[in-house]
Phi, psi and omega in degrees: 000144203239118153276088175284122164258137173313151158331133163086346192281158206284170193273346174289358187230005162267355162250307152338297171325297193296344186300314219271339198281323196279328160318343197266347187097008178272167158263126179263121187228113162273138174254119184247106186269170199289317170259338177217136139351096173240151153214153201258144166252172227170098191165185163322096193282290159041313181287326191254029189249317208242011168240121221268103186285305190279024177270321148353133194254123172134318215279137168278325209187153168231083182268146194259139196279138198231338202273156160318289197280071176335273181314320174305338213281174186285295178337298202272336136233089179008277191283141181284157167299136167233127174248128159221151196233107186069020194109338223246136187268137142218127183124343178306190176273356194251117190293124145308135178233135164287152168194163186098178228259153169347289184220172173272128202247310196197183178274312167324306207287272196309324161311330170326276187292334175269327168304312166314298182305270234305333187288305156260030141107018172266140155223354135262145226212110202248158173169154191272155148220043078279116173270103172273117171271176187271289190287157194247356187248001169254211230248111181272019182070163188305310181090214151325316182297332180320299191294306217279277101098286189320301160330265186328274187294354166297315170338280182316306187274347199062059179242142187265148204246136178221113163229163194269162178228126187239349163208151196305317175301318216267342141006272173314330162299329199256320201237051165259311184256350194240157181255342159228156204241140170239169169224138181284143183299027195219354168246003210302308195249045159270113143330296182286338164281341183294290176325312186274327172292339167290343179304292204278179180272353200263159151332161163195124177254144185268117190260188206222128171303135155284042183194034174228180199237151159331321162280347193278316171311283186312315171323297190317293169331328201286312172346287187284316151312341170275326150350310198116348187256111200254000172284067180225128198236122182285131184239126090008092172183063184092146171245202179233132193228179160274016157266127176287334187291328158246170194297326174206189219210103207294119176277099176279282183347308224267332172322279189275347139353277183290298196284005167254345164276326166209145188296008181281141165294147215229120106281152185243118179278078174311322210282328169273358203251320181246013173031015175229110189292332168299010204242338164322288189295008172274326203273325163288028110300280195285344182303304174281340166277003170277338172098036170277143195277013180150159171241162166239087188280177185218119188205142196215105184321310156240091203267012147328287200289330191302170210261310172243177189011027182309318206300314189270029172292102177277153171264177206296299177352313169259001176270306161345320160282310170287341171267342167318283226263311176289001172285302205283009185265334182268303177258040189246358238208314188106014195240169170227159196252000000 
């Protein structure tokens, strides 16, 4: 249930409200938009149909939330969410562009590759260093060694750092050296990681199970928003169909889906949606005319060589070539890269 408050209203009497909404056994989580107050509630609705909210001096309205997923909703908050990181807007008029390599092999290699992206105008700078495999016998990430690597060169170019977090322990560890925490599409629905990421302070990018359906994604979300942590960004990236020919299958419908259901900002991971890099840069064109707020590229100085995902790895070269082209595709849209 979303409580919209008048203009102006005083803090004695937004505080009397939240008291009587938390005696009741809720949670009240506020949104404070450019005219108006809204705050979600978060409970039994059953407790709030019999309680006469809008007898409360401040309240304008009381609307009942019809969607599953409360915080996340359009409902609760109108204007889209803009997160910023270090300066950096995502959700804004302006496309994020993401870049690096699968996973991190060394420090050379990554530098290497974080000088290239940083070069063609990327200042966020992603890379793994816990790898969730298919196989238990293939290249399991770095681990630690990974983070300070990351740490060190994000340090060094003044690039904001995105790694993925695949266990609850590891939560304290990883966000000591990185500046946004992701979750892998294979984790969508860990709960108990959802939860503890919802705990922290960092960014948190979400990624789409590659077997769920939009609402089953926003739920997740709802997971980490309920946490307290509302700096959470959707990623789109691709699903599993019966087709083989690419590694997934890019859900473009979800793009402008989600961002008419909810106010988080929506990017998109081509590079994982098609598993062919020549099949990247078509699918981030259309993915910014659909109206994603940023990509997550895979870009590998030699993705012959790389230790994981080299097929869908672009080079600096071609990645260079692909931000030329989502630009003029970003103002032919109204937008800028």
């Amino acid at each position: 249930m979303i409580i919209v408050l008048k203009p102006h209203t005083s803090e004695e009497d937004k505080k009397k409200l939240l008291e009587r909404i938390e005696s009741l056994g809720l949670k009240p989580m506020i949104s404070q938009g450019v005219e108006r107050t809204i705050i979600g509630v978060i409970g039994e609705e059953d407790v709030l149909r019999v309680q006469p909210l809008e007898a409360f001096p401040g309240v304008e309205k009381v609307i009942p939330v019809l969607a599953p997923y409360k915080l996340v909703s359009r409902e609760f908050r109108p204007e889209n969410t803009v997160i910023n990181i270090k300066g950096t807007e995502i959700g804004g008029n302006r496309i994020s562009l993401m870049a690096g390599p699968c996973a991190i092999e060394s420090r050379e290699s990554f530098m290497a590759i974080a000088q290239a992206v940083k070069k063609c105008g990327v200042n966020i700078l992603r890379g793994g260093a816990f790898k969730p495999r298919t196989s238990p016998y293939s290249f399991q990430g770095m681990g630690e060694d990974g983070l300070k690597i990351m740490h060190d060169v994000g340090g060094e170019l003044g690039m904001i750092t995105v790694t993925e977090v695949m266990d609850p322990r590891d939560i304290e560890l990883i966000q000591k050296y990185v500046d946004v925490l992701q979750i892998g599409a294979r984790n969508m629905q860990n709960f108990n990681l959802l939860k503890e990421v919802g705990k922290t302070s960092k960014p948190v990018i979400l990624k789409r199970g590659m077997m769920s359906t939009i609402k089953e994604f926003l739920m997740s979300a709802e997971y980490i928003l309920n946490e307290g942590n509302f700096q959470v960004i959707l990623c789109e990236r691709g699903i599993r169909t019966f087709e083989t020919y690419t590694r997934n299958t890019l859900d473009i419908n979800a793009v402008p889906a989600i961002k008419q259901l909810s106010h988080l900002p929506v990017i998109v991971d081509p590079s994982h949606a098609t598993g062919r890099w020549g099949l990247v840069e078509p699918a981030s064109l259309a993915s910014v005319a659909a109206g994603a707020d940023g990509l997550l590229i895979e870009v590998h100085t030699h993705p012959e060589e790389a230790v994981s995902d080299g097929p869908q790895s672009l080079t600096p070269k071609n990645f260079f070539r692909l931000v030329g082209r989502v630009q003029s595709i970003a103002a032919a849209v109204g937008r800028k890269v």
